[in-house]
Structure formats: C-alpha cells, structure tokens
N, C-alpha and C positions, 0 to 999 in steps of 0.2 A: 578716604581719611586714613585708614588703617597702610595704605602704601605710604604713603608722606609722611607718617612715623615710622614705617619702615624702613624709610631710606637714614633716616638718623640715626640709627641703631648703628651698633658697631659690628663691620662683616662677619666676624664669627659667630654674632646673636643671629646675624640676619640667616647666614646658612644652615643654621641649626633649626628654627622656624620655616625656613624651605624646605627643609628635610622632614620635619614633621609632618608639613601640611603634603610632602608626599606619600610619607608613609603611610598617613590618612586615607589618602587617595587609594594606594596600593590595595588597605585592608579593606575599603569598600570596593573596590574591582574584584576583589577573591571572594569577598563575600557574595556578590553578586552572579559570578562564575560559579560558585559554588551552589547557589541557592537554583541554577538554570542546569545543572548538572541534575541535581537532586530532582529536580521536577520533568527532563528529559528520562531518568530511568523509571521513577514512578509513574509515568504514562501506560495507558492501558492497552494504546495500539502501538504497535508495531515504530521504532524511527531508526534511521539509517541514515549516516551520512559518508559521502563518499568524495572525493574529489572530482576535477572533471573529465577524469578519464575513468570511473566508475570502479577508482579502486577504497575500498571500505575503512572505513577513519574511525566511524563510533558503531553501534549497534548497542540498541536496550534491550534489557532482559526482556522484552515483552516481544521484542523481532526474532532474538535470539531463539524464544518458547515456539514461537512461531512456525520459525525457519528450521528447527531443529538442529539447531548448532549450537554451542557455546559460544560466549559473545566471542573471547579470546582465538578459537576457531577464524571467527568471521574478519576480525583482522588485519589489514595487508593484502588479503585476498581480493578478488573482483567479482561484482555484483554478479558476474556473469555463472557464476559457480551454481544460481540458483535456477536456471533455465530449464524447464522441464522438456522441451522439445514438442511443447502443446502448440505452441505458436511460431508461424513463419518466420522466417525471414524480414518480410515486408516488416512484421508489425513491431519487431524492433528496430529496423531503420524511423520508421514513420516516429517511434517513443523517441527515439535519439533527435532525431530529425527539428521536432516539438522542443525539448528542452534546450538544446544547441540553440535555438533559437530566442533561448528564455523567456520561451514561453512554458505555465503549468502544463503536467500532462495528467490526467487522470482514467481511468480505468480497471479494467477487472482483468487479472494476471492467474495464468496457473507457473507456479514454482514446485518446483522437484524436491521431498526434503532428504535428508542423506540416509536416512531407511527408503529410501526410492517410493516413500508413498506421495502423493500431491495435494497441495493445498491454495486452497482457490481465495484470492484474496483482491480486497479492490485499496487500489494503491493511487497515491498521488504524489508525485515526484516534482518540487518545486525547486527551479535552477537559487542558488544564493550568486550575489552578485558583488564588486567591489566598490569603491567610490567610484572609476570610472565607468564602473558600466558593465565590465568582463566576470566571467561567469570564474567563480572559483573552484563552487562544490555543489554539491546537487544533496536534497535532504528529502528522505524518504518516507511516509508515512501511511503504514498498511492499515489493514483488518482483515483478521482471519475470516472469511465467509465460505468454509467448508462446507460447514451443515447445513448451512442456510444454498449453497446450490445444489448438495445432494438431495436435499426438503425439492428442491422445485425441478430437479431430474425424478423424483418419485410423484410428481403432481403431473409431470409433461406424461409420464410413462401412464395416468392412470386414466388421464381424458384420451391417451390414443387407445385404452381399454372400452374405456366409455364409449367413444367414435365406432369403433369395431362394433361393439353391443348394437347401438344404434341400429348401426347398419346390417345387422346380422337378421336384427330383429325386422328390417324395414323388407330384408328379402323374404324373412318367412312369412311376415305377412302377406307378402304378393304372391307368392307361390303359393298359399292355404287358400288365396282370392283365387285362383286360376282350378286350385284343385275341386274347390266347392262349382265353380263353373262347368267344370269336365264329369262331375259326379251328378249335377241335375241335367246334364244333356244326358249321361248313360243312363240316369231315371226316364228321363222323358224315352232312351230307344228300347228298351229294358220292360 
C-alpha cells in the first residue's frame, strides 16, 4: 500500500523519503557495527582477526594483554610474529592445512610474548567465509592457560616424585626381606 502512494508522490518527495529510509538504514547498520565492536573488545578471551594470508586486521585488548603487545603493535603484522619455536613445522602445516580447508581448528598453542617469556594458550581459529563459499579471513579466539599447565607440569613432576618413593620404598623393602633372611641363617651358623 505504502508503494502505490509512493509512486504518486512527486519525484523530489519521493527521493527525499528514499533518502531517509536510507539514512535509517545507514544509523542502524553503525549502530550495530558499533554495538559488535563494543562487545568484540569487552570479551574476556583473547579475539584476532586476520585475513587469509594471516596478516592481523583487529586484535582485543584482552589478546593484546595476553600476547603482550599493544593492540596497535599487532596491526599490519603477521600472526606469525607470535611463534615460539615450541612447535614444529608439521603442526603448523597441519593448523594451515585444517583451516585452508575451512574447516575449525582447535588446540593448545605455546606463543613467544615479546619479553621472550611463553604463554600457553588453547586457541580456536574459525575460517570466516563469503557468499560464495571462499574463505576471507580467519577469527581467533584464545585463553590464556599458563597456570593452569604450569599447575599440571607441578602435578606430572610430583606423581613422578611419588612413583620414585614407591619404588624406592618397594626396593628397601625387599632388600630388609633378604637382609633378615641373611641375619637368621648367620644365627642359625653363629
């Protein structure tokens, strides 16, 4: 109904009511961008987005805190800046390999931060795709799990303490069993 009044109008009413109802459009596409921005940097984990050759587009304060970079830093640069050297070759072929394929990749990563300390993080790296199908940019999404693997390298390191004990304990007892054996035969010659 509202078109077929439209069309009666006179072209400068009508262009001006086109203009409006785009302008409309406009402020709720910025508000919406805006409102997905705001909720991207207030995220608690780590996000990254990059394009498809892995060079860095966005970064949140929370990857930034992470990463030990500033977001600005992160920039222009390539993902690859963060590579600790903890993992082969292979296993970033095989991550490339996964998402190239777009398909999700997920996993546990050690990255390098630029104080050369490392932080161990479990990551999931989902390809973004276009209408037809082709992969544009790839979006990152960490968590820092530092302490939480040095907690379970202190937990590995205490049961191989505990295993030791065991076994320490399990030789002295069989050596006490041999020596009480060896002490009532030298009673019995004695």
């Amino acid at each position: 109904v509202l078109k077929s009044n439209l069309k009666r109008l006179p072209a400068v009413v009508r262009r001006a009511i086109t203009e409006a109802r785009e302008k409309a459009a406009r402020r709720r596409m910025e508000g919406q961008l805006k409102i997905h921005t705001t909720a991207l940097e207030a995220a608690a984990n780590g996000i990254l987005i990059t394009d498809q050759h892995g060079t860095i587009l966005f970064a949140n304060r929370a990857f930034a805190r992470m990463s030990g970079c500033a977001p600005e830093d992160l920039l222009g640069t390539s993902a690859r800046l963060l590579k600790s050297g903890h993992h082969g070759d292979g296993f970033y072929r095989k991550l490339w390999v996964t998402i190239l394929a777009g398909r999700v990749w997920q996993g546990r990563i050690t990255n390098r931060r630029p104080d050369g300390s490392l932080g161990h993080e479990e990551l999931t790296i989902t390809p973004v795709k276009d209408a037809a199908g082709g992969i544009t940019h790839f979006i990152a999404v960490k968590q820092d799990v530092t302490e939480r693997a040095r907690l379970e390298e202190q937990l590995r390191q205490s049961q191989k303490m505990e295993s030791i004990g065991l076994l320490a304990g399990g030789v002295a007892h069989d050596f006490n069993n041999l020596l009480t054996v060896i002490q009532g035969h030298a009673a019995l010659l004695g």
